[in-house]
C-alpha positions in Angstrom: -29.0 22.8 -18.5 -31.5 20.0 -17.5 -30.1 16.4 -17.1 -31.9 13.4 -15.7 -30.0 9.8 -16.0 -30.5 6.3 -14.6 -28.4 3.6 -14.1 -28.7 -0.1 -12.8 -26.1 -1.7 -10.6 -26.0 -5.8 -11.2 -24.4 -6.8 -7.2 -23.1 -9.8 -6.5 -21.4 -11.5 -3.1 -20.5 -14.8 -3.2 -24.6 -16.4 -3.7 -26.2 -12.7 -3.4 -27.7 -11.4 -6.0 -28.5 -7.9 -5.4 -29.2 -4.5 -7.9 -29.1 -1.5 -6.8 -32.0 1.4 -9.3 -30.3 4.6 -9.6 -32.7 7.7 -11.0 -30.8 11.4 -10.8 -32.8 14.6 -12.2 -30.9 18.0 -12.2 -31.3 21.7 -13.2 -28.5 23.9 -13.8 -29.1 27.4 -13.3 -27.3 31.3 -13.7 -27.7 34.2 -10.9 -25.4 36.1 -11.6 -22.6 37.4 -13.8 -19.8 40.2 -14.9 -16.2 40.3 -15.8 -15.0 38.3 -12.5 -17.8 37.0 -10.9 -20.3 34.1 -11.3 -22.5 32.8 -9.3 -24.6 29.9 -10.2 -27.1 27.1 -8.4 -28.2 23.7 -9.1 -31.3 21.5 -7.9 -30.1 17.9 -7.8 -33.0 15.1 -7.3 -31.8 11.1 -6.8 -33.6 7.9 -5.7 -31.9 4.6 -5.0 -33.9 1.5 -4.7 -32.0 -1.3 -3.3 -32.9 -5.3 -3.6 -31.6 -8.4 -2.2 -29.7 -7.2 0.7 -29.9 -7.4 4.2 -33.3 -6.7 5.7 -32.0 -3.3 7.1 -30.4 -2.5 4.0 -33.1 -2.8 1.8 -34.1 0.7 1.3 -35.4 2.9 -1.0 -33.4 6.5 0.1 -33.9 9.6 -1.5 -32.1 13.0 -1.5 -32.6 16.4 -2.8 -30.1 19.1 -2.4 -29.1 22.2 -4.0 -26.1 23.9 -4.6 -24.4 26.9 -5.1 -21.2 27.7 -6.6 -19.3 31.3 -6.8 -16.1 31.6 -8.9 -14.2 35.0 -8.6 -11.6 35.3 -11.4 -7.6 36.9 -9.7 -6.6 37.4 -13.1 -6.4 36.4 -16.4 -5.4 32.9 -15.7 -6.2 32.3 -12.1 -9.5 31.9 -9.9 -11.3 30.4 -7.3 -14.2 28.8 -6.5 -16.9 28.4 -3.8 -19.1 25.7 -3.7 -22.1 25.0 -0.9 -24.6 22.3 -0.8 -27.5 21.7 1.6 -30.2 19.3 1.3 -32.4 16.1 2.4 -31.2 12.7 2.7 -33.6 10.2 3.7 -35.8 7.3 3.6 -38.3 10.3 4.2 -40.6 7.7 6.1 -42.7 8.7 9.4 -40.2 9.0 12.4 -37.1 10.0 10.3 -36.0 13.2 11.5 -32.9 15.7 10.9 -32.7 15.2 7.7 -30.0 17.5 6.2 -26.5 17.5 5.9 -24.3 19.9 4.0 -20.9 20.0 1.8 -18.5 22.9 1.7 -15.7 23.1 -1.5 -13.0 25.3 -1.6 -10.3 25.3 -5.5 -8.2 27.2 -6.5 -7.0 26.9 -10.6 -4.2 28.5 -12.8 -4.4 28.4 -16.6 -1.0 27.3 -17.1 -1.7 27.4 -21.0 -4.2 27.2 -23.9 -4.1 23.3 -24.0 -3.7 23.2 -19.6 -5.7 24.5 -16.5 -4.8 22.9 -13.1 -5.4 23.4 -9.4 -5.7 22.3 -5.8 -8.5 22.3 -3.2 -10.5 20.8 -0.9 -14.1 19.4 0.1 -15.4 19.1 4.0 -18.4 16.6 3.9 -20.9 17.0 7.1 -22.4 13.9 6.9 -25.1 12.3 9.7 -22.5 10.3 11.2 -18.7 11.5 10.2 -16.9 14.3 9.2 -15.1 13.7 6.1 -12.5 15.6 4.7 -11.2 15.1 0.7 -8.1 17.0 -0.5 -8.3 17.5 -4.1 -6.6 18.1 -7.6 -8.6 19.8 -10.8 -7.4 19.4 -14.1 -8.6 19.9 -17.5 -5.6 19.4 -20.4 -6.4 19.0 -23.3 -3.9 16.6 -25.0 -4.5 17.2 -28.9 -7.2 18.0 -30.9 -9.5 15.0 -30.2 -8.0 13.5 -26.4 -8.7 15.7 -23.5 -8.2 14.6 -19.4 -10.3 16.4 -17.0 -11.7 15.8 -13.3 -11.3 16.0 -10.2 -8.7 13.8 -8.7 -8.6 11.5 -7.2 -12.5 10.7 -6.8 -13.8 11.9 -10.3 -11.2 11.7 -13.1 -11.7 11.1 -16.7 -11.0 10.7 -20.0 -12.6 12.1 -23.2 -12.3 11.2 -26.9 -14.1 13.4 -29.6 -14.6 10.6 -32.1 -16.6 13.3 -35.0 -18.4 16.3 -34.5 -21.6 14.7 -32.6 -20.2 11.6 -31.4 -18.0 11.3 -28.1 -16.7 8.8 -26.0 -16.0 9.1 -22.2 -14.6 7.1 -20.1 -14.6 7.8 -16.4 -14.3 6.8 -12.6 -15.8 7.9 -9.7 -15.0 7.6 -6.1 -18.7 8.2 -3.6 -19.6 8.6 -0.3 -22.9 9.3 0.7 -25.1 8.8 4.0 -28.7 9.0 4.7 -31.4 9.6 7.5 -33.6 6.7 8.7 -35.3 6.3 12.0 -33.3 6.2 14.5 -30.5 5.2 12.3 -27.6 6.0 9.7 -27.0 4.2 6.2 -23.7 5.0 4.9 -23.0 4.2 0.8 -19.6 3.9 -0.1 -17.7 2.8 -3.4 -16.2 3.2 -5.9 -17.2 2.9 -10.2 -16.0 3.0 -13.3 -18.1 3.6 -16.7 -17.4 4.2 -20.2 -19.9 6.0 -22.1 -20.6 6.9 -25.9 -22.6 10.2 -26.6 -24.5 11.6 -29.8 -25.2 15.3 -29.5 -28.2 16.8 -31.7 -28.7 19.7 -33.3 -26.8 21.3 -30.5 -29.4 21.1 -27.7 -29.6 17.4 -27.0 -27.0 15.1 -26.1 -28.1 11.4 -25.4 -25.7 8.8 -23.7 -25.5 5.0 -23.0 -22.6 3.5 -21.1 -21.5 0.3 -19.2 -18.8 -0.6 -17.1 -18.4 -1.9 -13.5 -18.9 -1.3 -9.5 -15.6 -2.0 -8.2 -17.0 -1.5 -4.4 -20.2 -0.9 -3.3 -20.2 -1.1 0.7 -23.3 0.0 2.6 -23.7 0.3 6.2 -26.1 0.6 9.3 -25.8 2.5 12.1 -27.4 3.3 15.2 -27.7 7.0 15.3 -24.4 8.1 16.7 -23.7 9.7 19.9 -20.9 10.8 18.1 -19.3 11.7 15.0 -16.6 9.7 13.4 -13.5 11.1 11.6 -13.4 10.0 7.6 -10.6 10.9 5.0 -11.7 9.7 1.4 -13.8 7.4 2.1 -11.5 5.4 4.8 -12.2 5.7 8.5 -9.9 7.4 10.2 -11.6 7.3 13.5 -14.7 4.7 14.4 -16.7 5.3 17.4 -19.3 2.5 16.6 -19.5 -0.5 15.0 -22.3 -0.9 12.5 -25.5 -3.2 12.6 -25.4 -4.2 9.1 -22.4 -4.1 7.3 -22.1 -5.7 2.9 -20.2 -5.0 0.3 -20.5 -6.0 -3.3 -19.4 -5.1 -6.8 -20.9 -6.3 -10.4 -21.5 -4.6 -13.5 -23.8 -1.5 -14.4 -25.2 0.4 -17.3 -26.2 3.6 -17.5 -28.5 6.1 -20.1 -28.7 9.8 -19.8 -30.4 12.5 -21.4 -29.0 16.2 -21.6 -30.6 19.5 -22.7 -28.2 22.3 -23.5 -28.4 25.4 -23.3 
């Protein structure tokens, strides 16, 4: 599966006017597979241009990471899943160094019926200036014939309507946290979105996608680079060692288009 999207964030604070380019390329790929294994990888690509900020804040940050994912099935109805991402986050400019971070995921899910698969889990986030833990919930029911809820709770649930055959609407929300190398210093990205999206799948293979919907908090920060780590749970401080340079946050509106190719 290839998919590359772009959206474009509309921030406003009080007189700022700010937007915020989002451009995400990914590749989804098989290694391996039998009756309880899979293994599987994905290249992820994403560039965020900001405008109309603070001075330090104006950045254009890149990242490109891959990552790997291992599901063993138990049983019939029960399995778990691996998940391990390393890559580059950075303005990638001369005199920005140790660039990598990494995530670790750990689920576990039980078929509970046809119509109802659940589970529990968890996600440890090394970012370049916090650790961040996220306990999480996974659920994919599927109400009736047309409604289905699915996601990962609470940072990614959402809501899916099959309105005929090709057409779709989704609806969705999405909790993120992200932080990138500079020199010498730390941006952190934090908010949280919601979007609702129609899609029109063709002949199988392609699926297009348009959607708006709103940036309920965008907050982006500066550091110095830290002596030392801070403690984060969601995306809420649990311990901070350092007070940041440049601190803003902002919400507004945002659209989005996409492009799928299916396998």
């Amino acid at each position: 599966m290839v998919n590359v999207n772009y959206t474009n964030n509309v921030l406003n604070r009080d007189t700022l006017k700010s937007q915020n380019h989002h451009f995400e390329a990914s590749v989804l790929f098989p290694i391996y597979k039998n009756a309880k294994h899979l293994i599987g990888g994905k290249w992820i690509y994403t560039h965020d241009q900001f405008s109309g900020l603070h001075p330090q804040l104006n950045r254009s940050l890149q990242g490109l990471d891959l990552n790997l994912l291992w599901k063993l099935a138990l049983n019939e109805n029960s399995s778990i899943q691996l998940g391990f991402l390393i890559g580059a986050f950075s303005d990638f400019n001369a005199g920005s160094k140790d660039v990598l971070r990494y995530r670790i995921v750990g689920n576990y899910t039980q078929r509970f019926s046809e119509a109802l698969v659940a589970g529990v889990g968890t996600i440890y986030n090394h970012h370049f200036n916090a650790h961040m833990w996220i306990p999480i919930a996974s659920v994919d029911w599927k109400l009736n014939n047309r409604w289905k809820v699915s996601g990962m709770l609470p940072i990614k649930p959402k809501i899916s309507y099959i309105i005929k055959d090709k057409w779709n609407w989704v609806s969705e929300g999405a909790g993120h946290a992200e932080t990138f190398k500079v020199k010498k210093a730390v941006i952190e990205l934090t908010g949280w979105t919601l979007m609702s999206s129609l899609q029109y799948t063709f002949k199988k293979h392609h699926r297009f996608q348009a959607g708006i919907g709103l940036t309920l908090s965008q907050r982006l920060r500066y550091y110095q680079e830290p002596k030392e780590m801070k403690w984060k749970l969601y995306n809420f401080d649990i311990k901070a060692n350092e007070e940041p340079l440049a601190d803003l946050t902002t919400k507004g509106g945002r659209w989005n288009v996409e492009y799928t190719f299916l396998l």
